[in-house]
C-alpha positions in Angstrom: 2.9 -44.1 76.5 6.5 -44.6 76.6 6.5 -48.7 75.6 5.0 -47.1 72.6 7.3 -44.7 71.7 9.3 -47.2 69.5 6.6 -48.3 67.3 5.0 -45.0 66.7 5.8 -43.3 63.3 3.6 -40.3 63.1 1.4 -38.0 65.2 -1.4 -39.6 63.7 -0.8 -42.5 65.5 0.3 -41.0 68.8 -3.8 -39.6 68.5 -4.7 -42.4 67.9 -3.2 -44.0 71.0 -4.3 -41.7 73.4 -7.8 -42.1 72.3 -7.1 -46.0 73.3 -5.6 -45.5 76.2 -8.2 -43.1 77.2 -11.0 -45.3 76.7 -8.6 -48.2 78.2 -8.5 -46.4 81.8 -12.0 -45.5 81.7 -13.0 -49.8 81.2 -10.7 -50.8 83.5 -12.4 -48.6 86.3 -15.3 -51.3 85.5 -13.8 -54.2 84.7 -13.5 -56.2 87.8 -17.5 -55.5 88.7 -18.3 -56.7 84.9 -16.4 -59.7 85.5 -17.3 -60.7 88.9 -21.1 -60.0 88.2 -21.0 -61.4 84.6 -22.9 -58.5 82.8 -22.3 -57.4 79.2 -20.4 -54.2 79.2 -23.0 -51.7 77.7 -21.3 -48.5 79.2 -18.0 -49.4 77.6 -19.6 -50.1 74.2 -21.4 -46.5 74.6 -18.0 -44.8 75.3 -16.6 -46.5 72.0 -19.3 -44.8 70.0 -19.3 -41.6 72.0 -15.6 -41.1 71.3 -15.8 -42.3 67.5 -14.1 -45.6 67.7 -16.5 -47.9 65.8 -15.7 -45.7 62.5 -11.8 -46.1 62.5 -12.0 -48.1 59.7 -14.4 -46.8 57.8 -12.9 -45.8 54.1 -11.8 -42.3 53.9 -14.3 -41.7 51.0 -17.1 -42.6 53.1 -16.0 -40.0 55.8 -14.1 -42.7 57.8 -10.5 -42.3 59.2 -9.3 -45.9 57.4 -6.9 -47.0 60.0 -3.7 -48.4 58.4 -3.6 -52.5 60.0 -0.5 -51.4 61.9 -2.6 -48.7 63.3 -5.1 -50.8 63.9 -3.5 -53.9 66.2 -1.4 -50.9 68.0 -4.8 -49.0 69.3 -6.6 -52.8 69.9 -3.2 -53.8 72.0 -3.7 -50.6 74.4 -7.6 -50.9 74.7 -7.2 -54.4 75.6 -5.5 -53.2 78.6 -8.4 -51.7 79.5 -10.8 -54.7 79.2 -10.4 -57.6 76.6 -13.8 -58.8 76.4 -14.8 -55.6 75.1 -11.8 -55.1 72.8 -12.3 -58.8 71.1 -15.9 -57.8 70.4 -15.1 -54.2 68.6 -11.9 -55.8 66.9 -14.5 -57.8 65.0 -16.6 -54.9 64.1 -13.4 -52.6 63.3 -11.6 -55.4 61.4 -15.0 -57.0 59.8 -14.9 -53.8 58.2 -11.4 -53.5 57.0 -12.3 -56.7 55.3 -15.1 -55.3 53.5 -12.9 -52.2 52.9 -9.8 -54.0 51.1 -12.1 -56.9 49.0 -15.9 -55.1 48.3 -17.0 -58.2 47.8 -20.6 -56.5 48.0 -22.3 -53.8 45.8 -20.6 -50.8 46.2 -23.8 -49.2 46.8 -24.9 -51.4 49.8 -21.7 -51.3 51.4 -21.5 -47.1 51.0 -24.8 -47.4 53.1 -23.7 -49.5 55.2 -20.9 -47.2 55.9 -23.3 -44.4 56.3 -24.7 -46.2 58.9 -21.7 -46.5 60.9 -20.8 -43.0 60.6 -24.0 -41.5 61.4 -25.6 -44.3 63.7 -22.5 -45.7 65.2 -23.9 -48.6 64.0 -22.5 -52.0 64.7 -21.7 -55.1 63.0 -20.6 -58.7 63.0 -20.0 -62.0 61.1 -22.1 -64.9 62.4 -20.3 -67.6 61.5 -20.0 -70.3 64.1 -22.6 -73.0 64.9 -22.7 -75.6 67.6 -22.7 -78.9 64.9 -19.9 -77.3 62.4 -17.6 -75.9 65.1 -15.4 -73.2 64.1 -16.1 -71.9 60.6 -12.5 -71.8 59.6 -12.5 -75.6 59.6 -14.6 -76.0 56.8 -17.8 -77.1 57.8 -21.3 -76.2 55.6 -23.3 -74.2 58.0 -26.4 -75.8 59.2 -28.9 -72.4 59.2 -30.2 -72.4 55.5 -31.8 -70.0 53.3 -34.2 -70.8 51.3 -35.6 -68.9 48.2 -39.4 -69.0 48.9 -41.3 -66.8 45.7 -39.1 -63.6 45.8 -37.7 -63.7 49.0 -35.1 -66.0 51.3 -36.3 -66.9 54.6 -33.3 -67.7 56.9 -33.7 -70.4 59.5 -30.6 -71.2 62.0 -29.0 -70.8 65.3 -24.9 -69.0 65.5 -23.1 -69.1 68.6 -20.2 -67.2 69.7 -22.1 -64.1 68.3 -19.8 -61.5 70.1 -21.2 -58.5 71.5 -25.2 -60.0 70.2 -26.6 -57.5 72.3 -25.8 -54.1 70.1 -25.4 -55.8 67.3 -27.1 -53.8 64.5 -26.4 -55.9 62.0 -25.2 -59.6 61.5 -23.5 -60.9 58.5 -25.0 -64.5 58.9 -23.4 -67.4 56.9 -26.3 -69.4 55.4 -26.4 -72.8 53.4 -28.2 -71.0 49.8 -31.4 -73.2 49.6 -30.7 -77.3 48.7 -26.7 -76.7 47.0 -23.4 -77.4 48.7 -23.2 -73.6 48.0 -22.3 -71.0 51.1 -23.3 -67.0 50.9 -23.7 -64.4 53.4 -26.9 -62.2 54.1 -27.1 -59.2 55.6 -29.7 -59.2 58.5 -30.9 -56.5 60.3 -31.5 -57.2 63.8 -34.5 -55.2 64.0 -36.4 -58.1 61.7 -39.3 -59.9 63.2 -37.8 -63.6 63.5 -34.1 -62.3 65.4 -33.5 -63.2 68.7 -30.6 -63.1 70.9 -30.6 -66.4 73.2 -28.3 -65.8 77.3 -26.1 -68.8 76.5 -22.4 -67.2 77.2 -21.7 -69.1 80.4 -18.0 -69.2 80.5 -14.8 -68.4 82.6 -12.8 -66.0 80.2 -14.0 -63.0 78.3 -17.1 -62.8 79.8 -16.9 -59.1 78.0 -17.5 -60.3 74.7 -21.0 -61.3 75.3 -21.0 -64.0 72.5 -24.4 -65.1 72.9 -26.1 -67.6 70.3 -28.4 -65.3 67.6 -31.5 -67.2 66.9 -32.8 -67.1 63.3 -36.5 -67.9 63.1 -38.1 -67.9 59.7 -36.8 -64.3 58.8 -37.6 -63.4 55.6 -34.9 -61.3 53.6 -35.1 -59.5 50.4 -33.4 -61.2 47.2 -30.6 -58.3 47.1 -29.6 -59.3 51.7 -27.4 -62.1 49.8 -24.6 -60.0 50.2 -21.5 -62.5 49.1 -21.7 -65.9 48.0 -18.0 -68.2 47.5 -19.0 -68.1 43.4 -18.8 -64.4 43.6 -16.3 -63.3 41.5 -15.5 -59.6 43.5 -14.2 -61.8 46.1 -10.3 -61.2 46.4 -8.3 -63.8 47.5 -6.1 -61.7 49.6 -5.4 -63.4 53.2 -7.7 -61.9 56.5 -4.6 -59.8 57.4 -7.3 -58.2 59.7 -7.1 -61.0 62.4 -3.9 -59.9 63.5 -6.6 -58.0 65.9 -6.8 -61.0 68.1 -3.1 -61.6 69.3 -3.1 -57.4 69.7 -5.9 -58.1 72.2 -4.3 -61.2 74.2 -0.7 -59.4 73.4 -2.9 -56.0 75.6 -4.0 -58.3 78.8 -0.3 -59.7 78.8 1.0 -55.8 79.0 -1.2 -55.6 81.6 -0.4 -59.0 83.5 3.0 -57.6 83.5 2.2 -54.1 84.3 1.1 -54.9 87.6 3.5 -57.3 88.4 5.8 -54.9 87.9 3.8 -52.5 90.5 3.8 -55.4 92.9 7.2 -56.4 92.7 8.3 -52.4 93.5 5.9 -52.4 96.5 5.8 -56.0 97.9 8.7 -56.0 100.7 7.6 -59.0 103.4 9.6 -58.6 106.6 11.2 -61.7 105.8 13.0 -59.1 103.2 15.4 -55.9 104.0 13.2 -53.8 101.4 10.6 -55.0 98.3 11.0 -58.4 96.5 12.2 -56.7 93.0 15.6 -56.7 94.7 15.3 -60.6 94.8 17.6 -62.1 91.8 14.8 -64.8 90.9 12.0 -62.1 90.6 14.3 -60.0 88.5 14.6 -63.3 86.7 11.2 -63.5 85.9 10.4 -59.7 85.1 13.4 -60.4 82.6 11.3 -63.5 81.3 8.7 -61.2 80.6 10.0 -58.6 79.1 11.8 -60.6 76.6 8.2 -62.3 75.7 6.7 -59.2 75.1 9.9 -57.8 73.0 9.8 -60.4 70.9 5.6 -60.6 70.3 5.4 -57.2 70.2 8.2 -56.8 67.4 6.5 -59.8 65.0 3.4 -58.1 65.9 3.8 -55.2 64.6 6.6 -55.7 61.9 4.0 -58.0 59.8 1.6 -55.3 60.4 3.3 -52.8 58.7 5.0 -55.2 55.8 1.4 -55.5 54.9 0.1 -51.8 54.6 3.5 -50.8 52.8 4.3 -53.7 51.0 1.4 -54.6 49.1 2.7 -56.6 46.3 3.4 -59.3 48.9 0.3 -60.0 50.2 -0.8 -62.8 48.5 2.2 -64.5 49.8 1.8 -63.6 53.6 -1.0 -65.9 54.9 1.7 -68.2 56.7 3.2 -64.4 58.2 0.3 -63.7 59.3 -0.9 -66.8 60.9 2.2 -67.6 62.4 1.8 -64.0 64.0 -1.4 -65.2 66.0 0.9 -68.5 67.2 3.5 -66.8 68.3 2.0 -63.5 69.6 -0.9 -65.2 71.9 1.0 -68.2 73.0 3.9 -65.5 74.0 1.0 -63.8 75.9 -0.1 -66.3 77.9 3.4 -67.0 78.9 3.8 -63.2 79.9 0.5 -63.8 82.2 1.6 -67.2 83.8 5.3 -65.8 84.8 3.4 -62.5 86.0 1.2 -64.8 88.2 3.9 -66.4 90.0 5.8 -62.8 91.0 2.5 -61.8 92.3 2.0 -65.3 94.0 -1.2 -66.7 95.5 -2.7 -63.2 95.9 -3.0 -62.9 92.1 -5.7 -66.4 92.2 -8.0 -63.9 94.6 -11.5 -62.6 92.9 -10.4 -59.0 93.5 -7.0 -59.5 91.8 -7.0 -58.4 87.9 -4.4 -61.2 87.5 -6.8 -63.9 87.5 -9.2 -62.1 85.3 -6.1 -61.7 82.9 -5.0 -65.1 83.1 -8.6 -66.6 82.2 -8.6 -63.9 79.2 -5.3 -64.7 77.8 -6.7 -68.7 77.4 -8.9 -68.0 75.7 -6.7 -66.4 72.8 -5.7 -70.1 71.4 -9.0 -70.8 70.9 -9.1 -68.0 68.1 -8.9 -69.0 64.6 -6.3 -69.6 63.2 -5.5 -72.2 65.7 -2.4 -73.7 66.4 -2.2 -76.9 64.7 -3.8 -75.3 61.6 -0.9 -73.0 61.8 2.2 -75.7 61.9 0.5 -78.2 59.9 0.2 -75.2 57.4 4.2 -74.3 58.3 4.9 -77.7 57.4 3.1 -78.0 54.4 5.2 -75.1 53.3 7.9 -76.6 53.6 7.8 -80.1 52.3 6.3 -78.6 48.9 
């Protein structure tokens, strides 16, 4: 708790930490098996509902706790700790909702049930957004999966991938071309509907936790009112995704971790080569040093813009380079932190029963994650030559 001790402001918060680091110790008990036997983490997603995580962000009017943002990347940093797979996935839930919270870009009254549902189910949810032919959604591209208005209902027909955690999803909000226009909306499908499958297509190296299988969209047939949000709507807020800072918390999580056990290692390591443990060598101390300036530095960006945005709200409109230069910084920064950690701990940290190379293929994947890097100078530099 003590690396924390700077950033936290209130007890609050120091309650909300050790409900994250509680749940962190208990996933990283399970972690390795997960990993090395590629299953979907059910037992850690149980936990997150058994302890009351997935309704942190839940408005306070709806009998939710509404997380501040800085609270919010603080708790993700220490779960990811625990396991990033799994923390990636309820990020999404937990910040899809903060979205939803901040704009109501729906009907109040379907997104009070909604709400309702996480309180009272646990229920979970998601955006599906992605698609093999359009790429990542933040580029642009019109979805593929189209709805079509057939009498007095839609029927939804499409395949998303990267669907994280598809397995308990509850709910998807699924981006949809709205019949023949150049027109986007979102609909809210249940995942209960005849016509929604889940297809085993998450076949990778790093953050196998995350279960991002492809959801399957088969002639579902919706009612006129599941068009939750369409880009005409005008209850949309223009307000950047100041939620996303939940992704460099997670890599920012495996790097503490990287360097956590480095750390360990170095203090215990003492080859007979040696007169005692390698952390007396000048270059190791070099590279803890390395480290520990990396994570200073993410950390304080991390959560500085955090907390700009919660108390200075006037300003938001004007942070979406902040905020996406946050991501930049914090995940590249973390990958860093896992590479140095890697070469204090040597060749033993590329062995299957070594958590270092389970963090390092983790922390990859993080600049992958919208917003990605060239969108974010190219941006910067946009800034500044207008």
């Amino acid at each position: 708790m003590d690396i924390y001790e700077t950033f936290i402001q209130n007890d609050r918060q120091r309650k909300l930490l050790e409900l994250a680091g509680s749940l962190a110790d208990q996933f990283e008990k399970r972690a390795e098996a997960y990993d090395r036997e590629g299953k979907f983490p059910f037992e850690n997603f149980a936990d997150l509902k058994k302890a009351g995580y997935v309704t942190l962000t839940v408005p306070k009017e709806y009998g939710g706790e509404e997380i501040s943002l800085y609270e919010f990347v603080m708790i993700q940093e220490r779960l990811a700790q625990g396991d990033a797979g799994t923390t990636l996935s309820i990020g999404w839930h937990l910040g899809g909702l903060m979205e939803l919270s901040g704009s109501r870009p729906w009907e109040e009254e379907k997104f009070k049930l909604l709400c309702e549902k996480v309180m009272t189910e646990k229920a979970l949810i998601n955006r599906a957004a992605s698609e093999p032919a359009t790429g990542s959604p933040t580029r642009g591209g019109m979805p593929e999966t189209q709805a079509m208005l057939q009498g007095d209902k839609w029927v939804l027909n499409g395949r998303k991938n990267f669907t994280s955690m598809a397995k308990v999803l509850d709910y998807s909000l699924v981006s949809a071309r709205i019949g023949e226009s150049d027109e986007k909306g979102f609909f809210f499908v249940d995942h209960n509907q005849q016509g929604v499958t889940i297809e085993d297509t998450w076949d990778t190296i790093s953050m196998q936790g995350t279960g991002s299988d492809d959801l399957v969209l088969t002639d579902v047939v919706l009612e006129q009112d599941a068009l939750v949000e369409r880009d005409r709507d005008k209850r949309r807020k223009t307000e950047p995704s100041a939620w996303l800072l939940h992704i460099p918390a997670c890599y920012l999580g495996v790097a503490v971790a990287a360097r956590n056990y480095a750390v360990q290692f170095a203090k215990n390591y003492a080859p007979n080569s040696l007169p005692g443990p390698i952390k007396d060598v000048p270059e190791v101390q070099r590279k803890i040093g390395v480290i520990e300036l990396e994570l200073f530095k993410a950390r304080q960006i991390l959560f500085s813009i955090a907390d700009k945005w919660d108390k200075q709200p006037e300003k938001r409109s004007l942070m979406a380079a902040e905020l996406s230069s946050v991501k930049h910084i914090v995940t590249n920064s973390a990958f860093h932190v896992v590479d140095t950690a890697m070469r204090i701990v040597g060749a033993r940290s590329l062995f299957r029963s070594n958590p270092m190379q389970r963090y390092y293929r983790d922390v990859r994947a993080g600049l992958h994650n919208p917003p990605m890097d060239d969108i974010v100078i190219n941006a910067l530099a946009k800034n500044a030559l207008d």
